[in-house]
LUMVEX-178736 format. One record per residue: x, y, z of N, C-alpha, C, O in turn; residue in one letter; residue number from 1. Coordinates in Angstrom, 2 decimals, padded with zeros to 5 digits. Layout:
N
REC        nx        ny        nz       cax       cay       caz        cx        cy        cz        ox        oy        oz   code   pos
REC         X         Y         Z         X         Y         Z         X         Y         Z         X         Y         Z      A   NUM
...
END
This chain:
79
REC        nx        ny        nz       cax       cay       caz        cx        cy        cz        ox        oy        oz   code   pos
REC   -035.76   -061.34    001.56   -035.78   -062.76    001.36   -035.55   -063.12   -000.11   -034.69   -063.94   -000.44      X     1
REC   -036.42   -062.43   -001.06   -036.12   -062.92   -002.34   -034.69   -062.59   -003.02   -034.12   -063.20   -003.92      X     2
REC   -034.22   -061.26   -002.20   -032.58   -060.48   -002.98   -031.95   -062.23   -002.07   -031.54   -063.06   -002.88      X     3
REC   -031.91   -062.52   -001.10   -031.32   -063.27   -000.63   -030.93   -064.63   -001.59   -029.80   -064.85   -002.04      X     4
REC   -032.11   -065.45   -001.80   -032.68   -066.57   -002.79   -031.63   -066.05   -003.95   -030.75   -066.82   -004.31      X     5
REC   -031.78   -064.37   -004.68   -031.19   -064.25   -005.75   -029.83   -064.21   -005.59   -029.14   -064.14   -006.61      X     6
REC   -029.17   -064.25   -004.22   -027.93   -064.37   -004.53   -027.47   -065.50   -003.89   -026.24   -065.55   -003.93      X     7
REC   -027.97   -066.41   -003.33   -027.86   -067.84   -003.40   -027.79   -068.50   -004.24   -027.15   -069.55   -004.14      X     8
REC   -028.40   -068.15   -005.35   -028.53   -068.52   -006.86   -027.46   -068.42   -007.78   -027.05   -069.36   -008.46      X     9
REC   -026.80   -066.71   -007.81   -025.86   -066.59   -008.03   -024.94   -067.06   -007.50   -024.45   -067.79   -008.36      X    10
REC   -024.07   -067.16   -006.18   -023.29   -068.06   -006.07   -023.14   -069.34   -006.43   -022.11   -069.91   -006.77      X    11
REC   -024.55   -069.89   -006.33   -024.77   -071.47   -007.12   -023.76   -071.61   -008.32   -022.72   -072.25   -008.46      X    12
REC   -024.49   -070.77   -009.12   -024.23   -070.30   -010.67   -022.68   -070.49   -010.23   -022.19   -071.61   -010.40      X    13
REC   -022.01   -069.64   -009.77   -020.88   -069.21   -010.09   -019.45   -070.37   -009.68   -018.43   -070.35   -010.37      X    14
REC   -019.60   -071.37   -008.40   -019.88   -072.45   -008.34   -019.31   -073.58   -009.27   -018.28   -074.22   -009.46      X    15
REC   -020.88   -073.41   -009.81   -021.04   -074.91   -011.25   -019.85   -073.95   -012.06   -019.13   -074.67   -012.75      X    16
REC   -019.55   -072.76   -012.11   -019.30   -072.28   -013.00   -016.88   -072.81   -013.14   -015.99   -073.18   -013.89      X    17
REC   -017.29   -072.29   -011.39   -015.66   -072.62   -011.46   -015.20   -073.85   -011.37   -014.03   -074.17   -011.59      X    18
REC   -016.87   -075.23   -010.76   -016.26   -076.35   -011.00   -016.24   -076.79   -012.14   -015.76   -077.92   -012.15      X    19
REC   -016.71   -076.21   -013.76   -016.58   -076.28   -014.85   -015.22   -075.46   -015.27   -014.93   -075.61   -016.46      X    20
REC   -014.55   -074.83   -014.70   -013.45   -074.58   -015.28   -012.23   -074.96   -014.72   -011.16   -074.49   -015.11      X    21
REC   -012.33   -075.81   -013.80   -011.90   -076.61   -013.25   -011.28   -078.04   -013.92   -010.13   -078.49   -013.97      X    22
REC   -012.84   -078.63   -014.51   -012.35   -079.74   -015.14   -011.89   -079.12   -016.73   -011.18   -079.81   -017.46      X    23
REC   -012.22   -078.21   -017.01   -011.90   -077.96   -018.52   -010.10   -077.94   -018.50   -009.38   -078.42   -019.38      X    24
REC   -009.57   -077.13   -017.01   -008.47   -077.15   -016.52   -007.56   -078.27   -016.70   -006.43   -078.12   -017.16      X    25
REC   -007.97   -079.25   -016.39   -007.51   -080.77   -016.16   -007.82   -081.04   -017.50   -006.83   -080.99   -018.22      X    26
REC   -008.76   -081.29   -018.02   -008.46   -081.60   -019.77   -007.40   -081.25   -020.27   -006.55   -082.01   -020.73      X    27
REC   -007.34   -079.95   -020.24   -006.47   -079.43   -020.86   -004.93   -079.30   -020.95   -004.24   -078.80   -021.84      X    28
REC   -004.48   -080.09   -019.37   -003.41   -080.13   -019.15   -003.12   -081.66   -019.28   -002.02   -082.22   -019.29      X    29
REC   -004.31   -082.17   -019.37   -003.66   -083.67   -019.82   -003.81   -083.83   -021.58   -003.08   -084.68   -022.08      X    30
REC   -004.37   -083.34   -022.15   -003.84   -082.71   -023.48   -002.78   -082.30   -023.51   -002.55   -082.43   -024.71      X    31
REC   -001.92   -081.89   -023.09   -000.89   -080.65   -023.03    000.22   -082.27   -022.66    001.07   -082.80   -023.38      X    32
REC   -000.17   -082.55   -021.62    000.95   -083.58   -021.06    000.96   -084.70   -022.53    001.99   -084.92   -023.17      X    33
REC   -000.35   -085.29   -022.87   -000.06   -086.39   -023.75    000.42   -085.78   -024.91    001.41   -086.44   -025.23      X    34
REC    000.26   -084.91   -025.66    000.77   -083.97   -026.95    002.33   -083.82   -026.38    003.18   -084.23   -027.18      X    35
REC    002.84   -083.27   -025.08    004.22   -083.07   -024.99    004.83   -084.89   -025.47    005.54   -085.19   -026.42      X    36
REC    004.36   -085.62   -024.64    004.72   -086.58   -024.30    004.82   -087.42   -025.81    005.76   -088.18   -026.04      X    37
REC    004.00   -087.23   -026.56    004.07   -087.86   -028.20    005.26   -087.10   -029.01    006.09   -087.55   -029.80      X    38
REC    005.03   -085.67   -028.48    006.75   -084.78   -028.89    007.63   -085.65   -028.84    007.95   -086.29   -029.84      X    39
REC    008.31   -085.85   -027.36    009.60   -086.21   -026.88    009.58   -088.23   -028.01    010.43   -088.55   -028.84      X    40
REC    008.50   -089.01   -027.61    008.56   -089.97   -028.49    009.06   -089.77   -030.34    009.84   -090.37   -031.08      X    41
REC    008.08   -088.57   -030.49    008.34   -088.83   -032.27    010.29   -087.98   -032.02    011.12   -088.41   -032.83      X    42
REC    010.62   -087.27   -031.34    012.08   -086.82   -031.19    013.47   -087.62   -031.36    014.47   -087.41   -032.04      X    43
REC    012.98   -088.91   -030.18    013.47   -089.86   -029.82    013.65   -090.98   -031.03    014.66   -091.58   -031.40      X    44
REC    012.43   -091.02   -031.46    012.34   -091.81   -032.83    012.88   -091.47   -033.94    013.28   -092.37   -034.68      X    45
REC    013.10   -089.54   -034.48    013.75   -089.47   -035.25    015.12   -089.27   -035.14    015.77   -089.09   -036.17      X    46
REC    015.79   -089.28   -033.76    017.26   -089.41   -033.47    017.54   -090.64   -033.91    018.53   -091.00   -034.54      X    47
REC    016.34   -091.49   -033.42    017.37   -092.68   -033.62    017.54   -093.40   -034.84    018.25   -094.37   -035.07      X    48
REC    016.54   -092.55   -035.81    016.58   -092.52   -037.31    017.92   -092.30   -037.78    018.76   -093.05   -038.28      X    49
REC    017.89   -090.83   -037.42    018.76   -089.92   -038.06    020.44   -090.57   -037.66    021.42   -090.17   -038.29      X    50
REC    020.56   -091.59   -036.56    021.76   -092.14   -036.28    021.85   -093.47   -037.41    022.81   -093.36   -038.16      X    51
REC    021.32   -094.21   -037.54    021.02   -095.16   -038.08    021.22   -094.96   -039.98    021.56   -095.75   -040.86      X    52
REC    020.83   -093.58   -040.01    021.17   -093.37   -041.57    022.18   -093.02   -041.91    022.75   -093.27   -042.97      X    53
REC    022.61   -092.27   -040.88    024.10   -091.63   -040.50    025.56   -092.75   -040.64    026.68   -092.48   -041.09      X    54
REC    025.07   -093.98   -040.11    025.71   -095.30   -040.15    025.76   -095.78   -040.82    026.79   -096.43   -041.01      X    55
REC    024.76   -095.82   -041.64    024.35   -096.29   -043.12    025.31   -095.82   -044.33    025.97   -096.46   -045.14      X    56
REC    025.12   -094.47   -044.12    025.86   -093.66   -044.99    027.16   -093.65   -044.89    027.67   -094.09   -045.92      X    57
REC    028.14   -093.25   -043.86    029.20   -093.73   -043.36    029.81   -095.16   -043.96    031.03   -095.27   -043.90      X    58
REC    029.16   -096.11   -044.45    029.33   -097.53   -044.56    029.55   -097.16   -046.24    030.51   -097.00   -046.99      X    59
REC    028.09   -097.13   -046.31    028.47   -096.73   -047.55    029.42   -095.53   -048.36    029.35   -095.39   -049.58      X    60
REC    030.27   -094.73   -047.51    030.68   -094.51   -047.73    032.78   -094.60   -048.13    033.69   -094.25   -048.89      X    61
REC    032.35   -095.50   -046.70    033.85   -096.57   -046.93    033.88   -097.40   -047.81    034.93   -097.59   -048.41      X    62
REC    032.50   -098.28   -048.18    032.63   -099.31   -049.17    033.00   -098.60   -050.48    033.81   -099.20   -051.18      X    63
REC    032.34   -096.93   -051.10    032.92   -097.00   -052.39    034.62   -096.46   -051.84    035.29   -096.49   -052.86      X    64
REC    035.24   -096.14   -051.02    036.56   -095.27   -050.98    037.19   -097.14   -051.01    037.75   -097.41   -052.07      X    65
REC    037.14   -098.04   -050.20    037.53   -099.01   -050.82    037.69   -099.67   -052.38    038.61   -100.03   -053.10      X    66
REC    036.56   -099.61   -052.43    035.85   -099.69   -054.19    037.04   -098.98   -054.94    038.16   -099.38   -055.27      X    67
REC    036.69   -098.33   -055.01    037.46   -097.14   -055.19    039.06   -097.25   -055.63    039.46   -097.31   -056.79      X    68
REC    039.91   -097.28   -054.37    040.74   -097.57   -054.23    041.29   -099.31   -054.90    042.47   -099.47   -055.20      X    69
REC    040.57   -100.14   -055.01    041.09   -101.08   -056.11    040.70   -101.26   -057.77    040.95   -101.99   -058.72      X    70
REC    040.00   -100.21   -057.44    039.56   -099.80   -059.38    041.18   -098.60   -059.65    041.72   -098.27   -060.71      X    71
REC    041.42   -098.35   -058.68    042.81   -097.41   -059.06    044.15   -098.29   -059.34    044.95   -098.06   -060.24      X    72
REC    044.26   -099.50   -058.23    044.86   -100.38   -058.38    045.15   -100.90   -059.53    046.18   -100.76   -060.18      X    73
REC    043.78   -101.77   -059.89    043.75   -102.71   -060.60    043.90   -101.54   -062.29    043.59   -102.27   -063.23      X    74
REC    044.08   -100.79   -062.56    044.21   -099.77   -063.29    045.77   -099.43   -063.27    046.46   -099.48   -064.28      X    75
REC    046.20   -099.10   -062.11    047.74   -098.95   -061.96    048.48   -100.42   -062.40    049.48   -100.14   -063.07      X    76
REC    048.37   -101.50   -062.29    048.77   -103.07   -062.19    048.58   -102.91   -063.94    049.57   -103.29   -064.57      X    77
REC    047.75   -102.54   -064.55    047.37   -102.83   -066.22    048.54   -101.57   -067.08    048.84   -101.31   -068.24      X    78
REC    048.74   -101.29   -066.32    049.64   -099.84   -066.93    051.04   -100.29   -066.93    051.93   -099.52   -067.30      X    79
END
């Protein structure tokens, strides 16, 4: 009777034990999901950075080849 009790006990134990690793389970994968999920956002955010400067630069880079090109002009015209 009492070995019995003692392993009633133990299963108890063991139990609480896997419905505690259970939820630690689920924490952990919704950690996992919200951390991926802030990934793909900050990704998204710096593409659309990295396009945007890209455009930027580009611009500015026609404005001096324009620039540019009438400082050669206006240089050729004085000659």
């Amino acid at each position: 009777m009492v070995e019995d009790r003692k392993l009633s006990r133990k299963i108890e134990e063991l139990e609480e034990k896997i419905h505690h690793l259970r939820v630690s389970r689920r924490v952990l994968m919704n950690l996992l999901e919200k951390v991926e999920r802030e990934r793909k956002q900050d990704l998204e955010r710096l593409e659309k950075e990295n396009r945007k400067l890209q455009q930027a630069n580009s611009k500015y880079a026609k404005d001096l080849i324009s620039k540019n090109r009438k400082l050669i002009e206006l240089e050729q015209g004085t000659n």
